[in-house]
Structure formats: structure tokens, C-alpha cells
N, C-alpha and C positions, 0 to 999 in steps of 0.2 A: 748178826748182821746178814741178806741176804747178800747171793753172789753178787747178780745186778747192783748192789749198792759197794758191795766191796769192787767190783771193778773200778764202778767210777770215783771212787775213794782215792784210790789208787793208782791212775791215771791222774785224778788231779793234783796227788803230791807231788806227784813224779814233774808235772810241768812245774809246781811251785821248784821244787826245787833244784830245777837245772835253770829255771828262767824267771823269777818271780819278781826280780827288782827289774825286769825288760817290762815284762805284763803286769804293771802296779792296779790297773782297773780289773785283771783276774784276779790276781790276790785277794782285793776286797770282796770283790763278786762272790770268788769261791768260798769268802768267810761268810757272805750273806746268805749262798745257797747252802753251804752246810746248818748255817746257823737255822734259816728258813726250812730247811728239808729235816733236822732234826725235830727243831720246834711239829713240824707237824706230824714227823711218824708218830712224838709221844702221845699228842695232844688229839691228832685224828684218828679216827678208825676209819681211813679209807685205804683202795686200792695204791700199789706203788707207784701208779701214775700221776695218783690225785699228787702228793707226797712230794712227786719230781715236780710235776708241776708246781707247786707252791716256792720250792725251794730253786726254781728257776727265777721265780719272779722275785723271790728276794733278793738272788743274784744280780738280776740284772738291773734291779733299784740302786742295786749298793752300790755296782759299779758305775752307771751314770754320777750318780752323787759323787762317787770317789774322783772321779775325770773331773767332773766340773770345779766341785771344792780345790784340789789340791794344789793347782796354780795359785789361788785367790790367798790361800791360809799360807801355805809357803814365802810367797813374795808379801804379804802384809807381815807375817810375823818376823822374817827378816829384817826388814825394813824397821819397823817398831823397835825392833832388839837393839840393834845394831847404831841406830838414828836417836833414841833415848838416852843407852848407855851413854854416847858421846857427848849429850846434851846433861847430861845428871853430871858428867867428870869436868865437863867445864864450868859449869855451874861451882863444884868444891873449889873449882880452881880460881875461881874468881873473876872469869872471864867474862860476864856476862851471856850479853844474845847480841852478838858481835853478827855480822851476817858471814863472817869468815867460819863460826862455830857453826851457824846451820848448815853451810858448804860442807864443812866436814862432816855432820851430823847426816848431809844426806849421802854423802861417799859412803861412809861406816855403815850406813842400812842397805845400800848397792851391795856393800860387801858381805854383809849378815845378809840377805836373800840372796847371794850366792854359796856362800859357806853352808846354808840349809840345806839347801839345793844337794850339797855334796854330802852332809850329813843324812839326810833322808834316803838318799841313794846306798848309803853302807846298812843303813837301819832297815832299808826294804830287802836287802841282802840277806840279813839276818833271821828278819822276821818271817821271809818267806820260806827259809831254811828250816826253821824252826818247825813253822806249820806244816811244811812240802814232810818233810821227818816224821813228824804226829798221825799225817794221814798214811802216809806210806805203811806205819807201823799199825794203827788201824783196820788197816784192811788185809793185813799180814798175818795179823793176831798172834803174833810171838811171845812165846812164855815168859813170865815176869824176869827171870835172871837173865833173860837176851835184850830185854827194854834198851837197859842204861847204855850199854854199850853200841848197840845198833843205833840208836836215838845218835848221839855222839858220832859214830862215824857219819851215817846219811847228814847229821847239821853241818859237819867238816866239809865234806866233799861238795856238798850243794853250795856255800860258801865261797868257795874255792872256783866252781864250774863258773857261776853267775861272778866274781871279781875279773877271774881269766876275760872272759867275755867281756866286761867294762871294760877293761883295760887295753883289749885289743879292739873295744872300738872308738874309747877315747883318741889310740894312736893313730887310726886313720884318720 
């Protein structure tokens, strides 16, 4: 890997993982522009610019898409979960389609796209930890007996950084 590439390897684990469930459209970006920026070192034989460039643009596709979608899948898949389960349980129960079940039905989906809402936020925690860790070590290039362990502390810590932070800004 050249330096140039391992800096910014490096720099970007480091944001995944003290901040990646703050910047959920960098997380995705940076999966697009690694994804984009690997994709062409293998596949291009061009200069490292060509290469950044490419893997800029996949970044910043991925990220728009990610912005845009994630409201839309989030608040419909809650909704659907949430609003069916309670419509399928009345249904066994023999309540019919009372308009008092679809009231519930649509409370229970309010609630299942807020319960997402919250699950998605631990899971971008994780997931950014995970990756912020991958590149960190990436661009470190640490010999295989230092992986497990190093891996494992960086996903700790970065967990832990990004929760502190929710947590002190849920309380304000």
C-alpha cells in the first residue's frame, strides 16, 4: 500500500471510529470510496489520482443514496413491522379489523420506526467500529499475532467513544 493511501486509510478509520454513528453518510461514503478506490487500483492501471478520483465518486454516490434512503427504509420498515405484527396477532385473536386494531396497529408501527430508529443507531456504533478498526489496522499493517488483539481493543474503545457521545447528547 502506498503512504498516501495508508494515510488516508488511516485518517479515515480513525473518524469511523470515534464518530461513525454521528456521520452515518461518511460511513457509507467511506465504504463506497474504499470499495470505488480499491475496485480501481486493481482493475486500473492508472496514476493515484485517477484511482482517488474514482473512489471519490463512489463515495460520494454512496453517500447521497445513503442520506436519502435511510429515512425512507427506516420509517417504512418500522412501520410495516410493527403495524403487521399487531394486525397478524389480532387477526389469531379473533378480533377481526375492528378500527380500534388498525389504531393499535398504527401506534405499534410509530413504535417499531422508533425502536429502529434506536436499533440502527447501536448497529452504526458497531458497524463503524468494526470498519473504523479494519482500516485503522490497514494502514498500520501489524503483524498477524497483533491483529486479534489490537482489532478487539480499537472495536472496544470506538464503541464506547461514539455510545459516551450519544449518551451525552441524548441528555441535553
Amino acid at each position: 500500500m502506498l503512504f498516501g493511501s495508508r494515510v488516508v486509510t488511516l485518517v479515515a478509520g480513525i473518524i469511523l471510529l470515534v464518530a461513525g454513528r454521528n456521520a452515518y453518510w461518511f460511513l457509507v461514503g467511506l465504504v463506497g470510496f474504499v470499495l470505488g478506490y480499491g475496485l480501481a487500483t486493481h482493475y486500473l492501471n492508472e496514476p493515484f489520482w485517477v484511482t482517488l478520483v474514482v473512489g471519490l465518486i463512489a463515495g460520494l454516490l454512496a453517500s447521497g443514496l445513503a442520506v436519502f434512503f435511510q429515512r425512507i427504509v427506516l420509517t417504512v420498515a418500522g412501520l410495516l413491522i410493527g403495524g403487521l405484527a399487531v394486525l397478524w396477532w389480532a387477526d389469531r385473536m379473533g378480533w377481526g379489523e375492528a378500527w380500534w386494531v388498525w389504531a393499535l396497529a398504527l401506534g405499534a408501527g410509530l413504535v417499531g420506526a422508533a425502536l429502529t430508529k434506536q436499533v440502527f443507531d447501536m448497529a452504526l456504533m458497531v458497524l463503524s467500529s468494526v470498519f473504523g478498526a479494519t482500516l485503522i489496522l490497514e494502514a498500520l499493517q501489524r503483524p498477524a499475532e497483533q491483529i486479534t488483539p489490537l482489532f478487539l481493543i480499537l472495536v472496544v474503545v470506538g464503541i464506547l467513544v461514539q455510545f459516551t457521545s450519544f449518551k451525552r447528547r441524548r441528555s441535553e
